[in-house]
mmCIF file of the N, C-alpha and C atoms, coordinates in Angstrom:
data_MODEL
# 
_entry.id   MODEL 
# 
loop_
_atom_site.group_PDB 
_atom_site.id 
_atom_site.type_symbol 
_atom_site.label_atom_id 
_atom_site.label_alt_id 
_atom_site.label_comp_id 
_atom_site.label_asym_id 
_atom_site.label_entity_id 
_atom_site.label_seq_id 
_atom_site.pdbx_PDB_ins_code 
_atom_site.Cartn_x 
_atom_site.Cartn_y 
_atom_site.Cartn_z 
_atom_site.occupancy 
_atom_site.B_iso_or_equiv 
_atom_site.pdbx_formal_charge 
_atom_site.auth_seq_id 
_atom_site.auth_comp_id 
_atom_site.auth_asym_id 
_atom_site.auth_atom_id 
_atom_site.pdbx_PDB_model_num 
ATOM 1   N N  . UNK A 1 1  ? -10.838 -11.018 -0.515  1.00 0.00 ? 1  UNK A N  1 
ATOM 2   C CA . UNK A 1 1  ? -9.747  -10.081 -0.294  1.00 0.00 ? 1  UNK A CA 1 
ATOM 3   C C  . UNK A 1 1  ? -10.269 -8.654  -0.159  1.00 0.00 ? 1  UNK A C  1 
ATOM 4   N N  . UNK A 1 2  ? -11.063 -8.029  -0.837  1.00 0.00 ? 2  UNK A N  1 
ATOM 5   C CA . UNK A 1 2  ? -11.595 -6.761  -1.239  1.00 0.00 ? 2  UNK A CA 1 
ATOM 6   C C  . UNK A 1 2  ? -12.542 -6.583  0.226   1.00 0.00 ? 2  UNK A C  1 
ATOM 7   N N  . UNK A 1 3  ? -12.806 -7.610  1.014   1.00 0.00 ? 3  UNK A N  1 
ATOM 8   C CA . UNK A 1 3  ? -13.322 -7.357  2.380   1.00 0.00 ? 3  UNK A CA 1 
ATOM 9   C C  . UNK A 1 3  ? -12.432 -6.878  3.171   1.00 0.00 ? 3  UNK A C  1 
ATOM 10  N N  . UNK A 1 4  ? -11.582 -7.756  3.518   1.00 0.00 ? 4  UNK A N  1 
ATOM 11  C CA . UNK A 1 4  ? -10.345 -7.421  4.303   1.00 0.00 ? 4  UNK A CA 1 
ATOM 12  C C  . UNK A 1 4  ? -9.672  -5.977  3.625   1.00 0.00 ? 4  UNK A C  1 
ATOM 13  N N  . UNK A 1 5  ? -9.564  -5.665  2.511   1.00 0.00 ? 5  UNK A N  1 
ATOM 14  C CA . UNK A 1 5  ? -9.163  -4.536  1.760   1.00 0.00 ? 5  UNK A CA 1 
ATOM 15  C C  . UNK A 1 5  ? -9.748  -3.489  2.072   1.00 0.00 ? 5  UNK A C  1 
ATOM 16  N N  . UNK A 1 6  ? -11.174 -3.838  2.968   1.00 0.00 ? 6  UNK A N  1 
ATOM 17  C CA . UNK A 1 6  ? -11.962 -2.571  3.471   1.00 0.00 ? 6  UNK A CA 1 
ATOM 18  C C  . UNK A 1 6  ? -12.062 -2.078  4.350   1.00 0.00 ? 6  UNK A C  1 
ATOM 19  N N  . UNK A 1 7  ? -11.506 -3.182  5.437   1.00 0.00 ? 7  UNK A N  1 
ATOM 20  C CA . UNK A 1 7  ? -11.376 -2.428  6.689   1.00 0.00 ? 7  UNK A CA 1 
ATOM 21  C C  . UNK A 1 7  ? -10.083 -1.430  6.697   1.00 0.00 ? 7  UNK A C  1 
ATOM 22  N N  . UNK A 1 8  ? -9.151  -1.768  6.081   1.00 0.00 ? 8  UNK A N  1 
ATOM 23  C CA . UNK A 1 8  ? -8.282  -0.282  6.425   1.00 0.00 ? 8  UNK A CA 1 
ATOM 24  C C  . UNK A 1 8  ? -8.411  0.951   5.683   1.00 0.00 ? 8  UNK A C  1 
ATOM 25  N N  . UNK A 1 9  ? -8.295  2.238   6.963   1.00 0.00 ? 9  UNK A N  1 
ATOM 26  C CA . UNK A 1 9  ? -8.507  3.635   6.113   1.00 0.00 ? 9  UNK A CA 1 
ATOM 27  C C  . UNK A 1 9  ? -7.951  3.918   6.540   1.00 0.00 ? 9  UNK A C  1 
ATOM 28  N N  . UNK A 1 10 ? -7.550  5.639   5.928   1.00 0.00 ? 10 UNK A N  1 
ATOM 29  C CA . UNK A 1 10 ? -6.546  6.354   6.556   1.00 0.00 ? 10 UNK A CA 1 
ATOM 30  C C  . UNK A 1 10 ? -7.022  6.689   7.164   1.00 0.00 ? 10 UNK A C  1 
ATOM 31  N N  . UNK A 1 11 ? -5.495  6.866   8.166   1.00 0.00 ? 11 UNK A N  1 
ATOM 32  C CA . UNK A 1 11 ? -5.495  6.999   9.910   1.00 0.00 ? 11 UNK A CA 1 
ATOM 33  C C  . UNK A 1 11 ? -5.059  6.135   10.515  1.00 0.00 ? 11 UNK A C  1 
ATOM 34  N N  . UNK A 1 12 ? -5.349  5.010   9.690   1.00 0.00 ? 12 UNK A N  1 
ATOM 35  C CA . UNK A 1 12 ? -5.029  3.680   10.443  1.00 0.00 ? 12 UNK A CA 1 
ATOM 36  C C  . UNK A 1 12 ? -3.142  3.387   10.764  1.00 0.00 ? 12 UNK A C  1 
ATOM 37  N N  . UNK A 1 13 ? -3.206  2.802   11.790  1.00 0.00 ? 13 UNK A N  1 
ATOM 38  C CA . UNK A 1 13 ? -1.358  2.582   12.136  1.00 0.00 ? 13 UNK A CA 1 
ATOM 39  C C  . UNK A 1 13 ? -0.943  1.647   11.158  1.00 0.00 ? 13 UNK A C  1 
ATOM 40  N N  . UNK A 1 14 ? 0.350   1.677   10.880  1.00 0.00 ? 14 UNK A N  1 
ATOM 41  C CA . UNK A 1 14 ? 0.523   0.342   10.323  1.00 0.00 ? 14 UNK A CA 1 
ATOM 42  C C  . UNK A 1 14 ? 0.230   -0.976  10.731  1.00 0.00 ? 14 UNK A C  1 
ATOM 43  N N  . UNK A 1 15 ? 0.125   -0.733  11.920  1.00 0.00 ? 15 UNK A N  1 
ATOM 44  C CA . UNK A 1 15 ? 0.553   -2.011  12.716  1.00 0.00 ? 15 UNK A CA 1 
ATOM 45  C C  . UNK A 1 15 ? -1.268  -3.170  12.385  1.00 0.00 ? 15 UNK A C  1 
ATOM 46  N N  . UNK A 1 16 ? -1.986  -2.011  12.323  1.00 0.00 ? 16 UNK A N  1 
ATOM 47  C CA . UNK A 1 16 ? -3.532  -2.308  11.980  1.00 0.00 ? 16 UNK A CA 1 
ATOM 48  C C  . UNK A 1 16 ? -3.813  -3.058  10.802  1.00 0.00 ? 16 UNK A C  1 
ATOM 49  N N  . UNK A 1 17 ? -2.638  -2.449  9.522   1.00 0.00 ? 17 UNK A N  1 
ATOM 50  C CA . UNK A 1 17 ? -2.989  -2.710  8.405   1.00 0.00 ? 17 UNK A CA 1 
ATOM 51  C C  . UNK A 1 17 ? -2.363  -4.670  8.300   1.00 0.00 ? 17 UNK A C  1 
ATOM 52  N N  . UNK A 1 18 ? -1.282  -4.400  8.926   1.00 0.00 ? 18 UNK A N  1 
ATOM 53  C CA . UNK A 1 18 ? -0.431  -5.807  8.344   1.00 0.00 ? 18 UNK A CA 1 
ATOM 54  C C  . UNK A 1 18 ? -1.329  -6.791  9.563   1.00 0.00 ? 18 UNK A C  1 
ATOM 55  N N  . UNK A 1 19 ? -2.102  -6.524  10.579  1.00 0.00 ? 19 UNK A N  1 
ATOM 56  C CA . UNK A 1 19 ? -2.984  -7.433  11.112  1.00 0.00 ? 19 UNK A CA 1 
ATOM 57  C C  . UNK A 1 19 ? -4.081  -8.145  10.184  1.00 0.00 ? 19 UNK A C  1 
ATOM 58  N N  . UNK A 1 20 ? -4.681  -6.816  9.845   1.00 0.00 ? 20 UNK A N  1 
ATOM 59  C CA . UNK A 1 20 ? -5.796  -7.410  8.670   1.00 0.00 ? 20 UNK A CA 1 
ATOM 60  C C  . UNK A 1 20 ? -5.342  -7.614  7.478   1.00 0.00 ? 20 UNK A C  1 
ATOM 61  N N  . UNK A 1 21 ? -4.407  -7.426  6.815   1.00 0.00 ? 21 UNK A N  1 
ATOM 62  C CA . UNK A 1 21 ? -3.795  -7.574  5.837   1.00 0.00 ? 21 UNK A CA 1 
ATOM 63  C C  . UNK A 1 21 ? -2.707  -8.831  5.637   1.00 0.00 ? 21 UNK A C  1 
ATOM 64  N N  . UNK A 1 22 ? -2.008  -8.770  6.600   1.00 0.00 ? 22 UNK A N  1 
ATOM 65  C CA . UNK A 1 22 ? -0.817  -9.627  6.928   1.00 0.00 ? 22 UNK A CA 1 
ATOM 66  C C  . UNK A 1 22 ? 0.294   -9.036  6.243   1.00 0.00 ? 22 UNK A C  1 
ATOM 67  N N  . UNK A 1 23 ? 1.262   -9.570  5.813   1.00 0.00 ? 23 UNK A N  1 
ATOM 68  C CA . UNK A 1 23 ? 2.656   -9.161  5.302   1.00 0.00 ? 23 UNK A CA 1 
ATOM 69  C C  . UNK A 1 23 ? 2.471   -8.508  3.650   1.00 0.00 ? 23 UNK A C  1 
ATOM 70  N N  . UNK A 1 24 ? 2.819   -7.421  3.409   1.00 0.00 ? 24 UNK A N  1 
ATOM 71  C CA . UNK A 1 24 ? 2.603   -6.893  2.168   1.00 0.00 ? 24 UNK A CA 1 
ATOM 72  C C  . UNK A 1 24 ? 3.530   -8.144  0.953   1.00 0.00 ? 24 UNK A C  1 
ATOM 73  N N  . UNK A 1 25 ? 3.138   -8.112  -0.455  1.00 0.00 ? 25 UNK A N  1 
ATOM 74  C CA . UNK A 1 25 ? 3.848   -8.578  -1.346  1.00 0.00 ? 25 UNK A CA 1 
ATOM 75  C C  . UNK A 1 25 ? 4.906   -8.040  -1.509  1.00 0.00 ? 25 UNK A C  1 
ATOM 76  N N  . UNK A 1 26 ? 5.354   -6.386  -1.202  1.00 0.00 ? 26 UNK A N  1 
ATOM 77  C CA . UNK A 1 26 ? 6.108   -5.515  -1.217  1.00 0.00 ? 26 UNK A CA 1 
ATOM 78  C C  . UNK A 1 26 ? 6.085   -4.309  -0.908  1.00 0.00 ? 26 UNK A C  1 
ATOM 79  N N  . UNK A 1 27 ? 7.310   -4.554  0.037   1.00 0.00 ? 27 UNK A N  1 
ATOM 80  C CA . UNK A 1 27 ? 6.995   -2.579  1.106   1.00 0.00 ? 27 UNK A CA 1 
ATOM 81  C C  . UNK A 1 27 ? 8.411   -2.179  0.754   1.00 0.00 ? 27 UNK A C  1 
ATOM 82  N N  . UNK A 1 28 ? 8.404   -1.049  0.362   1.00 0.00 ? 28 UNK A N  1 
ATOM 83  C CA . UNK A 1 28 ? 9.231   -0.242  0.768   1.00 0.00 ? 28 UNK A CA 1 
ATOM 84  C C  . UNK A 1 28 ? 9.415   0.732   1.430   1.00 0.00 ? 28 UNK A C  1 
ATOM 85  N N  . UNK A 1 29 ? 10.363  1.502   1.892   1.00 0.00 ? 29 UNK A N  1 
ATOM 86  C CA . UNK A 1 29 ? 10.975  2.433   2.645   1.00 0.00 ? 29 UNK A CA 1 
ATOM 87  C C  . UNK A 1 29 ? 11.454  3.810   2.006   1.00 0.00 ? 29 UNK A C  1 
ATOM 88  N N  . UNK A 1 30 ? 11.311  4.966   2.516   1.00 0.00 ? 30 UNK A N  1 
ATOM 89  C CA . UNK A 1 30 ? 11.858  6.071   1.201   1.00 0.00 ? 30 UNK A CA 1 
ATOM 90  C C  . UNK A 1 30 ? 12.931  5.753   0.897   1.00 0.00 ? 30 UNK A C  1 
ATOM 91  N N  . UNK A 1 31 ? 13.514  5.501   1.726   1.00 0.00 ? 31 UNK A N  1 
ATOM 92  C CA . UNK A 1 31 ? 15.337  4.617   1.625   1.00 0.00 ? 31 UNK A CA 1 
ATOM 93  C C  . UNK A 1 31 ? 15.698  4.170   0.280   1.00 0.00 ? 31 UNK A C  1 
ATOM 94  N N  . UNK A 1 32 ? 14.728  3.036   0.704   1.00 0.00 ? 32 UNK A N  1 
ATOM 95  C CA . UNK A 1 32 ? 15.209  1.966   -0.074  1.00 0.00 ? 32 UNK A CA 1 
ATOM 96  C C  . UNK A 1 32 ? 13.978  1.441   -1.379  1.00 0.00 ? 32 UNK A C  1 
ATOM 97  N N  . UNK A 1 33 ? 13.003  2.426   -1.792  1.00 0.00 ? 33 UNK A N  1 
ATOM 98  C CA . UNK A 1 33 ? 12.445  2.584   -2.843  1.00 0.00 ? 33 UNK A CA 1 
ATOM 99  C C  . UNK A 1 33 ? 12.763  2.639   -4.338  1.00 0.00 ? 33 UNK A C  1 
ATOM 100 N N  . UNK A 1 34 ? 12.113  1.841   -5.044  1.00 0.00 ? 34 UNK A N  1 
ATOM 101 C CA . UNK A 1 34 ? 12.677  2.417   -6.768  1.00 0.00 ? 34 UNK A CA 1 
ATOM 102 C C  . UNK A 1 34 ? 12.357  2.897   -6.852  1.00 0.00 ? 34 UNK A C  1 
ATOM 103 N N  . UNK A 1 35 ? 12.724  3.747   -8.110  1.00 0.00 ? 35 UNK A N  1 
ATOM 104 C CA . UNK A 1 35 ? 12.603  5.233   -8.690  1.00 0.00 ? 35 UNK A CA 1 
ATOM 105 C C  . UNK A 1 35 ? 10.729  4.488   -9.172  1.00 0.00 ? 35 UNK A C  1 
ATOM 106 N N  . UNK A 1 36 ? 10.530  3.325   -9.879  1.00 0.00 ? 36 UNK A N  1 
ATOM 107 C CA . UNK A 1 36 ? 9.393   2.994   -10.342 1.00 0.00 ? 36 UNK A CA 1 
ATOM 108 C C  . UNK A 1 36 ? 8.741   1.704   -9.392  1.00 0.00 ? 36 UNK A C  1 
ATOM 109 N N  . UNK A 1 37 ? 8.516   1.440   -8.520  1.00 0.00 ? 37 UNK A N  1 
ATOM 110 C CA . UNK A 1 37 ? 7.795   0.730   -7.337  1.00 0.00 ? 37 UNK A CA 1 
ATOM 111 C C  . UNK A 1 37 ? 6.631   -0.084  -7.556  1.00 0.00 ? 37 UNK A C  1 
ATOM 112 N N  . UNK A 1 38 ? 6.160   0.757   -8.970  1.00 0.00 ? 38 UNK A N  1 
ATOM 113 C CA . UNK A 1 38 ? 4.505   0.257   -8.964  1.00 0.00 ? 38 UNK A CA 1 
ATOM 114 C C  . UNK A 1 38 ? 4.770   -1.195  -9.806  1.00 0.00 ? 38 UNK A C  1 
ATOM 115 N N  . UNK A 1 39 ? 3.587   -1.836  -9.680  1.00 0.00 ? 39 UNK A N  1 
ATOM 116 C CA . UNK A 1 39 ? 3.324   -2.858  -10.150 1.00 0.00 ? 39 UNK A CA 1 
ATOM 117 C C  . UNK A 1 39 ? 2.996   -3.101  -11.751 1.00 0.00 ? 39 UNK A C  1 
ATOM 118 N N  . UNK A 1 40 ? 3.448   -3.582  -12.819 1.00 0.00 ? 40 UNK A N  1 
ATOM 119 C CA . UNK A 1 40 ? 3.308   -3.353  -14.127 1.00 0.00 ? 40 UNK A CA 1 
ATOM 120 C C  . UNK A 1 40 ? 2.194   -3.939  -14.332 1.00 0.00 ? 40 UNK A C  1 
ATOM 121 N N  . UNK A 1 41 ? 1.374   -3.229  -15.058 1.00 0.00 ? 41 UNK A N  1 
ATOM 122 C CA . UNK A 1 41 ? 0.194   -3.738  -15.494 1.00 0.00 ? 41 UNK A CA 1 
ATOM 123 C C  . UNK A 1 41 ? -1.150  -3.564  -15.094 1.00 0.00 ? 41 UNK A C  1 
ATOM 124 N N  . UNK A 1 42 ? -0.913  -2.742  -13.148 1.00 0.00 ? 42 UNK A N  1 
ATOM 125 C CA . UNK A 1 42 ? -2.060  -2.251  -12.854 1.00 0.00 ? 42 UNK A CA 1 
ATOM 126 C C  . UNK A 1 42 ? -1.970  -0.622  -13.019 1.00 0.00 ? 42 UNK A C  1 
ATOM 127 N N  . UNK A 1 43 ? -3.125  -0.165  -12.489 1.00 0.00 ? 43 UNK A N  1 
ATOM 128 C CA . UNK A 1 43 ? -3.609  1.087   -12.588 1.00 0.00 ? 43 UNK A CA 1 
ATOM 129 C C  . UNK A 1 43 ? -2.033  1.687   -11.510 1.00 0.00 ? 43 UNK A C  1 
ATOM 130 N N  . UNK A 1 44 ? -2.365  2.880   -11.802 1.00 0.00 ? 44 UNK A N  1 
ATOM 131 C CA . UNK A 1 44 ? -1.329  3.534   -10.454 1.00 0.00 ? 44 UNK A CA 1 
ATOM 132 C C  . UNK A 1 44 ? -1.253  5.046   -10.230 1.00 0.00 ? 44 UNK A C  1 
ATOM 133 N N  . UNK A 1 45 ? -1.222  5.818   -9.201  1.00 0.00 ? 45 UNK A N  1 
ATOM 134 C CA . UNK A 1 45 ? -1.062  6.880   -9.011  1.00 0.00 ? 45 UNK A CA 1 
ATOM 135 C C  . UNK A 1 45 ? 0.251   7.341   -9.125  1.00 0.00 ? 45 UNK A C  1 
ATOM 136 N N  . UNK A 1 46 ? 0.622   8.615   -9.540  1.00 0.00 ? 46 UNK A N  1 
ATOM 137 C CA . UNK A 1 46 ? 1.603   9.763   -9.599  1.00 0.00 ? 46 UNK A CA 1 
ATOM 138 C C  . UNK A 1 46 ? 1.787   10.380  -8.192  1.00 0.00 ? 46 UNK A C  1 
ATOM 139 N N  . UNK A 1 47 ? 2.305   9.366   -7.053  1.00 0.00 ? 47 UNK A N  1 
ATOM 140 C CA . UNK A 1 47 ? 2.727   9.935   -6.120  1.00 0.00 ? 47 UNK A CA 1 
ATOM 141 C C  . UNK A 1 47 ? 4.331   9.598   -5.032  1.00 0.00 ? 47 UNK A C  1 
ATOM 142 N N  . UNK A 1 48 ? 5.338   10.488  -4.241  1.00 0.00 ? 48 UNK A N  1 
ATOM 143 C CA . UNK A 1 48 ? 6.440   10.017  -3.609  1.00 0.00 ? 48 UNK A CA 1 
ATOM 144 C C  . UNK A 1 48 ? 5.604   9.005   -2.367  1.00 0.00 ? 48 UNK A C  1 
ATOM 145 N N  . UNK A 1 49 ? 6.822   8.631   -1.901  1.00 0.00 ? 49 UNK A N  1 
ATOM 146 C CA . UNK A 1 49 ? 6.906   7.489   -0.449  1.00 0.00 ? 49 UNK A CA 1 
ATOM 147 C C  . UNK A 1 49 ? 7.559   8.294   0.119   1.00 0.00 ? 49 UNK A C  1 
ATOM 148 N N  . UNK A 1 50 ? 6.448   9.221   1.543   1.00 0.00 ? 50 UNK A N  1 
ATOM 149 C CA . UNK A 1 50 ? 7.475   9.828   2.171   1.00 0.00 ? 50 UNK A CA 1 
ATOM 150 C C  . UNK A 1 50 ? 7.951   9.250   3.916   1.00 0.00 ? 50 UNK A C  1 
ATOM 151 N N  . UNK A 1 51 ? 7.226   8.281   3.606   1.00 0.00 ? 51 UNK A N  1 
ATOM 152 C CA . UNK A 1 51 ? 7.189   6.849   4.836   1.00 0.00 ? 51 UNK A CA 1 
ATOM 153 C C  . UNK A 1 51 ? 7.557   5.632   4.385   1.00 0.00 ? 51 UNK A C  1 
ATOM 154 N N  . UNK A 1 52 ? 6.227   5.291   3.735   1.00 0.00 ? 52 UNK A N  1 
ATOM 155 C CA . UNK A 1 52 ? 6.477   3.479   3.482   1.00 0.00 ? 52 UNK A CA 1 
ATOM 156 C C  . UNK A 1 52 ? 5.556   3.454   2.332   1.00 0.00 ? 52 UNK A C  1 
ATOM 157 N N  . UNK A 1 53 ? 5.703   2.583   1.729   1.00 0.00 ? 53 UNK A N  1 
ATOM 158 C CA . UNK A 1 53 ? 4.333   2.220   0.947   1.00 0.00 ? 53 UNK A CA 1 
ATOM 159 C C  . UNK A 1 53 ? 4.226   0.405   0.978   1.00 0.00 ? 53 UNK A C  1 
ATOM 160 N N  . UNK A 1 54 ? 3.294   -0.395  1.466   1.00 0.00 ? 54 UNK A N  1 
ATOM 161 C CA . UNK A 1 54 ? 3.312   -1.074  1.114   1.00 0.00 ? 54 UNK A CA 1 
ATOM 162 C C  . UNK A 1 54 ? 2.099   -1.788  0.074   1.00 0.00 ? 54 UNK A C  1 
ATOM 163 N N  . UNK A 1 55 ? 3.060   -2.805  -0.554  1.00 0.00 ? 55 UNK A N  1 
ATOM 164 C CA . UNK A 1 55 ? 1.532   -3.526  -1.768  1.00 0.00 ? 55 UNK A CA 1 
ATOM 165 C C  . UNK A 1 55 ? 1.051   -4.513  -1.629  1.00 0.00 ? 55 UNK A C  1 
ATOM 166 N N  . UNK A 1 56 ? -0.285  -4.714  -1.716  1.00 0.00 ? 56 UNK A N  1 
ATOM 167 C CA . UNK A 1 56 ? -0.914  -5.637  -1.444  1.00 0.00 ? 56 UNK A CA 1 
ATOM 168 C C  . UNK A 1 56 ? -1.399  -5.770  -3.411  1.00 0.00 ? 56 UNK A C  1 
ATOM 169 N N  . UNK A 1 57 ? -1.166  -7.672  -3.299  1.00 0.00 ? 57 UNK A N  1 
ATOM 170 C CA . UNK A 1 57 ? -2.103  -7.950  -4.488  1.00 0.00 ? 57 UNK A CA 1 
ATOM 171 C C  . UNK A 1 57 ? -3.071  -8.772  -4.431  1.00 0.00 ? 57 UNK A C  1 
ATOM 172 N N  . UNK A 1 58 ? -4.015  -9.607  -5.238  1.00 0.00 ? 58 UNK A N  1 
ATOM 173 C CA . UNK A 1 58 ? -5.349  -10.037 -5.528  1.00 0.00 ? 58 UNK A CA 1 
ATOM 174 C C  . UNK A 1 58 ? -5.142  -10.682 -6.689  1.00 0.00 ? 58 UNK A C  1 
ATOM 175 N N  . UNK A 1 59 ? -5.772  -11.622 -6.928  1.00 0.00 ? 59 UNK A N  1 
ATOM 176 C CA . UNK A 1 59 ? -5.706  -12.348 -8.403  1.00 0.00 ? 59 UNK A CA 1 
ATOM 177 C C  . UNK A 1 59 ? -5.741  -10.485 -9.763  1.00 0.00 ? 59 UNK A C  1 
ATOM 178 N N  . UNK A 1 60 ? -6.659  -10.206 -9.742  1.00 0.00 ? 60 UNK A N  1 
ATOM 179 C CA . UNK A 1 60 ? -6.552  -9.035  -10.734 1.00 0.00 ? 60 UNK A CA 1 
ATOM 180 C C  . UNK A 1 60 ? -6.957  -7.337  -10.296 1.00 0.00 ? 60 UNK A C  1 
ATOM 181 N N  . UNK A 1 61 ? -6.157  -7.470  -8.974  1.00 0.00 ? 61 UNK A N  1 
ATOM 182 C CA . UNK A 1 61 ? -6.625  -6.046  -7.893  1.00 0.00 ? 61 UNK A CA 1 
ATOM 183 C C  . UNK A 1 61 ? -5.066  -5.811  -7.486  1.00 0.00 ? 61 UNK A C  1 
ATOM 184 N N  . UNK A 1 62 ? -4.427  -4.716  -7.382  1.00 0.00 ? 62 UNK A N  1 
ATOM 185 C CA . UNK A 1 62 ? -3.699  -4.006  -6.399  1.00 0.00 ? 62 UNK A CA 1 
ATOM 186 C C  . UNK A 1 62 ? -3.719  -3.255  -5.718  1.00 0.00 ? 62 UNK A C  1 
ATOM 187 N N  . UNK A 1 63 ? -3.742  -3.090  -3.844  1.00 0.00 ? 63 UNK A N  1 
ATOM 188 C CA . UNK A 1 63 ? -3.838  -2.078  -3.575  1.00 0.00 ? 63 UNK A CA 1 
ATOM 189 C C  . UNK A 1 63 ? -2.183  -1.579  -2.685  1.00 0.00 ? 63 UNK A C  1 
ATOM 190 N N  . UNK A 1 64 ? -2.213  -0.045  -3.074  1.00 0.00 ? 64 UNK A N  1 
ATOM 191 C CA . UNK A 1 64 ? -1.116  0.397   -2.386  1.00 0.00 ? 64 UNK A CA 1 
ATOM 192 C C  . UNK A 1 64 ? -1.800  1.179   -1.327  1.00 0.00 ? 64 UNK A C  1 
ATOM 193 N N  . UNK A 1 65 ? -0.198  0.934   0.035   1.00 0.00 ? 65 UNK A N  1 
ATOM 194 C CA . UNK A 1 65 ? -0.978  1.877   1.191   1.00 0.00 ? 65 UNK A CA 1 
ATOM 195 C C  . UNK A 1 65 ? -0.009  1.974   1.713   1.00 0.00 ? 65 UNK A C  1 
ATOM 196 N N  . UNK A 1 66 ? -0.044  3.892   1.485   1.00 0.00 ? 66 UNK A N  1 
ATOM 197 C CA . UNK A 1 66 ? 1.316   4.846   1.897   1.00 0.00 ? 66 UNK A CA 1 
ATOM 198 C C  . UNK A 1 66 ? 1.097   5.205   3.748   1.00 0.00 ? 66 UNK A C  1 
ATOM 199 N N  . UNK A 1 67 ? 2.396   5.183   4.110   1.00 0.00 ? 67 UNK A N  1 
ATOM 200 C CA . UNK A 1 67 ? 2.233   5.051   5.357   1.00 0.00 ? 67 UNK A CA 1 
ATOM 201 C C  . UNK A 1 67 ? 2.914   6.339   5.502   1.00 0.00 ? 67 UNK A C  1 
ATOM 202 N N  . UNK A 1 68 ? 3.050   7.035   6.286   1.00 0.00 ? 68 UNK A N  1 
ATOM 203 C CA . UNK A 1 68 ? 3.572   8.174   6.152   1.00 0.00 ? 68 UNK A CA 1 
ATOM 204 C C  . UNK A 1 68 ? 4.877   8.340   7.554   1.00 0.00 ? 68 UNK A C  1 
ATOM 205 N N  . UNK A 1 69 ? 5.359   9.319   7.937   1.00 0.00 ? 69 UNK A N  1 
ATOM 206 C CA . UNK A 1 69 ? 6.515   8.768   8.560   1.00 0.00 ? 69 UNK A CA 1 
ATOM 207 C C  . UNK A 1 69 ? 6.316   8.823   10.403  1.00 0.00 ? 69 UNK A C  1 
ATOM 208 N N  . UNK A 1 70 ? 4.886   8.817   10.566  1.00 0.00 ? 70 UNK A N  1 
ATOM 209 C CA . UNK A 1 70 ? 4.481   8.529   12.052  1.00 0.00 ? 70 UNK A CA 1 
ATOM 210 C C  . UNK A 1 70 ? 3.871   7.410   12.121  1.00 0.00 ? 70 UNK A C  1 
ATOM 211 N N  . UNK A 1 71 ? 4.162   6.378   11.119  1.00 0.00 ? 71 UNK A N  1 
ATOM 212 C CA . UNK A 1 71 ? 3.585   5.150   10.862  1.00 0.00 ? 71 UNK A CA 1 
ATOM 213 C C  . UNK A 1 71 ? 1.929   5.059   10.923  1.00 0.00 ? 71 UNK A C  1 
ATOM 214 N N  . UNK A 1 72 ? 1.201   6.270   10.050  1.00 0.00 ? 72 UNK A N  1 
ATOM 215 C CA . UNK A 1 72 ? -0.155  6.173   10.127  1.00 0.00 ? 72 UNK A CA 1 
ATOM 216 C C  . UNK A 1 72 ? -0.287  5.766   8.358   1.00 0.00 ? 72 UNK A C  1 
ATOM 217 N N  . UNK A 1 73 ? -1.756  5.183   7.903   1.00 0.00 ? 73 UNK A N  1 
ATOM 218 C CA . UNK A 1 73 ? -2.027  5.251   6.808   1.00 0.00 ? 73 UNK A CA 1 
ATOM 219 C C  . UNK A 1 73 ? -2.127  6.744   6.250   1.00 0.00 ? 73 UNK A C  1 
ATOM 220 N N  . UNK A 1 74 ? -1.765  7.041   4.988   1.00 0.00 ? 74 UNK A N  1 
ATOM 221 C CA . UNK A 1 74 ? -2.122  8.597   4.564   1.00 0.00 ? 74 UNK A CA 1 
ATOM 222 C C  . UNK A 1 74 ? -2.942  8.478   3.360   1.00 0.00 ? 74 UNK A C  1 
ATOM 223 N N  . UNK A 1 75 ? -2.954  7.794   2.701   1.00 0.00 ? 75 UNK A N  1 
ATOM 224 C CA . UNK A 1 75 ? -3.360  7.192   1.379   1.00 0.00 ? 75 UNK A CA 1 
ATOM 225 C C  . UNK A 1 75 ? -3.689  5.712   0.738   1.00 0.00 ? 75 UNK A C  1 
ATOM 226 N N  . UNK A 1 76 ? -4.506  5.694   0.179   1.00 0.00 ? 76 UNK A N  1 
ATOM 227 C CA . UNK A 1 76 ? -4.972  4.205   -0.293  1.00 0.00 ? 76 UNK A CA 1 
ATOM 228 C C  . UNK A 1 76 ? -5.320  4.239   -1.938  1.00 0.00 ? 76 UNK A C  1 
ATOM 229 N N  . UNK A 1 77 ? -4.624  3.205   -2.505  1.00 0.00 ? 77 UNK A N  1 
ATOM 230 C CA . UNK A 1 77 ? -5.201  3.618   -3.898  1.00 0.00 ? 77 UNK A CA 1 
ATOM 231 C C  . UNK A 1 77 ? -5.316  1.967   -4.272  1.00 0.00 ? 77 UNK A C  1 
ATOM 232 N N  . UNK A 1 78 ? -6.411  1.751   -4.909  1.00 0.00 ? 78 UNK A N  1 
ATOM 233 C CA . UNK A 1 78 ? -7.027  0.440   -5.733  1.00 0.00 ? 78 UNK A CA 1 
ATOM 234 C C  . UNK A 1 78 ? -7.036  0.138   -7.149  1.00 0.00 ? 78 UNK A C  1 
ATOM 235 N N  . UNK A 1 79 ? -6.415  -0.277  -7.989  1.00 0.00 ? 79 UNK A N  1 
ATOM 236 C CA . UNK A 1 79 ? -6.424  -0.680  -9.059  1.00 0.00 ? 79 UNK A CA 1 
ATOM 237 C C  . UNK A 1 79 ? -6.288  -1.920  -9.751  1.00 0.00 ? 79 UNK A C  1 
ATOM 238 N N  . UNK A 1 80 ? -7.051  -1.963  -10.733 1.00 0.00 ? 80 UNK A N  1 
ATOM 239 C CA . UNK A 1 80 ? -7.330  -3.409  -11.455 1.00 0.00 ? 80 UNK A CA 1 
ATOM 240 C C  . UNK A 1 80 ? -6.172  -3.582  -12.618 1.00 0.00 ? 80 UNK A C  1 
ATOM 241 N N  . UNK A 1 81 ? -5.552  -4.825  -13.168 1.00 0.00 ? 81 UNK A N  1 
ATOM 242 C CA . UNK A 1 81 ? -5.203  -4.938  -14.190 1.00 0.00 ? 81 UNK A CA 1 
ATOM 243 C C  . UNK A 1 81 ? -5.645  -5.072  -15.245 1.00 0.00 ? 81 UNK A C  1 
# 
């Protein structure tokens, strides 16, 4: 997983990420976001969804990847449980 987890960086379109990635475990929309989004139990950053964020998980890895609202990657963050 953590291979495939490497080819995307920011910059990248969405459309790039859910190729190598495939379908997130969970995306949201600024819309339609919880107030708390993150995943319990892993690591997580202190940041808004001002696009998308979607999550990808791993037996004991999460990664989130904020899309921003021209559908590019803006951010990537990795954390373990």
């Amino acid at each position: 997983m953590l291979e495939k987890w490497s080819k995307v960086r920011v910059g990248d379109a969405e459309s790039h990420v859910r190729s190598v990635l495939g379908a997130p475990v969970f995306g949201y929309t600024r819309e339609n976001c919880p107030e708390n989004f993150y995943v319990e139990g892993y690591g997580k950053p202190d940041r808004p969804v001002r696009g998308k964020v979607l999550i990808y998980l791993a037996t004991d890895l999460v990664l989130y990847v904020w899309i921003d609202p021209q559908g590019r990657v803006e951010e990537l963050f990795r954390a373990v449980s």
